[in-house]
C-alpha positions as CSV (number, residue, x, y, z in Angstrom):
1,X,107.1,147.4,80.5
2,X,109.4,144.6,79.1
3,X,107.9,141.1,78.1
4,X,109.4,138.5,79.8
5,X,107.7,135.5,77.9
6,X,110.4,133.0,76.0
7,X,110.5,131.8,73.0
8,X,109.4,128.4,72.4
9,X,111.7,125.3,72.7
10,X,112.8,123.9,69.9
11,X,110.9,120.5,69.3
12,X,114.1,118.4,70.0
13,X,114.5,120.2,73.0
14,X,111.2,118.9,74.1
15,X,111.0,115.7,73.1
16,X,114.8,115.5,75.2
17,X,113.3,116.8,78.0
18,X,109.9,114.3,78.2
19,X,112.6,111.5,77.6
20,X,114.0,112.6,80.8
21,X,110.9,113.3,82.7
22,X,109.5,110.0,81.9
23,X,113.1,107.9,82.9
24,X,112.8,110.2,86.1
25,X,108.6,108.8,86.2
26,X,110.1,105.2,85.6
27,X,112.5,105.2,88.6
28,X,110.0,106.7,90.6
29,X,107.2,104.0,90.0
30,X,109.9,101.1,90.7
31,X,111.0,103.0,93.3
32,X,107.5,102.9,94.8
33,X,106.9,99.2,93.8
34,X,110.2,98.3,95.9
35,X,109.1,100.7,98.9
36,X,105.6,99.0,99.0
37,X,107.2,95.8,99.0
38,X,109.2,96.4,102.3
39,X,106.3,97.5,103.7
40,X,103.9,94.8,103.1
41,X,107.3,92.4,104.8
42,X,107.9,94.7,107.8
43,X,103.7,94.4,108.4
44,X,104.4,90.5,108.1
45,X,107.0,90.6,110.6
46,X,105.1,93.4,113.0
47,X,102.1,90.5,112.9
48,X,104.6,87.8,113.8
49,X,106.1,89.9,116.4
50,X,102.7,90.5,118.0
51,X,101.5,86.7,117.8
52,X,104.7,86.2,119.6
53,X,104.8,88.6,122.5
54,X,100.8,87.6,122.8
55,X,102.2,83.6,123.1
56,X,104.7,85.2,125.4
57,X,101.9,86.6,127.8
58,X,100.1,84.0,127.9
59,X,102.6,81.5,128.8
60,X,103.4,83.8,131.9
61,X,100.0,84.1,132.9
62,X,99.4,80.6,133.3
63,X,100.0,79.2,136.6
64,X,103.6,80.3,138.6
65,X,104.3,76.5,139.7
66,X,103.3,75.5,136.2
67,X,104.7,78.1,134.1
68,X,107.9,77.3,131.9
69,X,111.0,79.0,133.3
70,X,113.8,80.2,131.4
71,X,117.2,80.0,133.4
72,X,118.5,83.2,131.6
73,X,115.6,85.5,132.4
74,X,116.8,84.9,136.1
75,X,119.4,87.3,137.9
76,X,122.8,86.4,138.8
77,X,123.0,86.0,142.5
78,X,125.2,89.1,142.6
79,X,122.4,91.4,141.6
């Protein structure tokens, strides 16, 4: 039977490889900060976005003779 176990790195060959591993942590973690970021603006927007369409309903639940009308949510005559 033939031992497969390596020999050890040489120490600069470790220290050049946790270099890398923490500049490969670094641009993980701001790539996470700037991920999060996005997120936390699309939730804004999704919030706005629901206010809205709720404002929407209610303003066409009102009364028909009341309600506001807007001219281009209306069909051309040839339809």
């Amino acid at each position: 039977m033939t031992s497969t176990a390596q020999p050890p790195l040489p120490a600069h060959d470790v220290e050049q490889r946790l270099n890398e591993l923490e500049i490969k942590a670094s641009y993980a973690d701001d790539l996470l900060d700037t991920l999060n970021q996005q997120v936390a603006r699309q939730q804004d927007q999704i919030e706005l976005l629901l206010r809205e369409v709720s404002r929407l309903r209610q303003r066409g639940e009102g009364d028909p003779g009341t309600a506001v009308r807007d001219p281009r949510d209306e069909l051309p005559p040839h339809y």
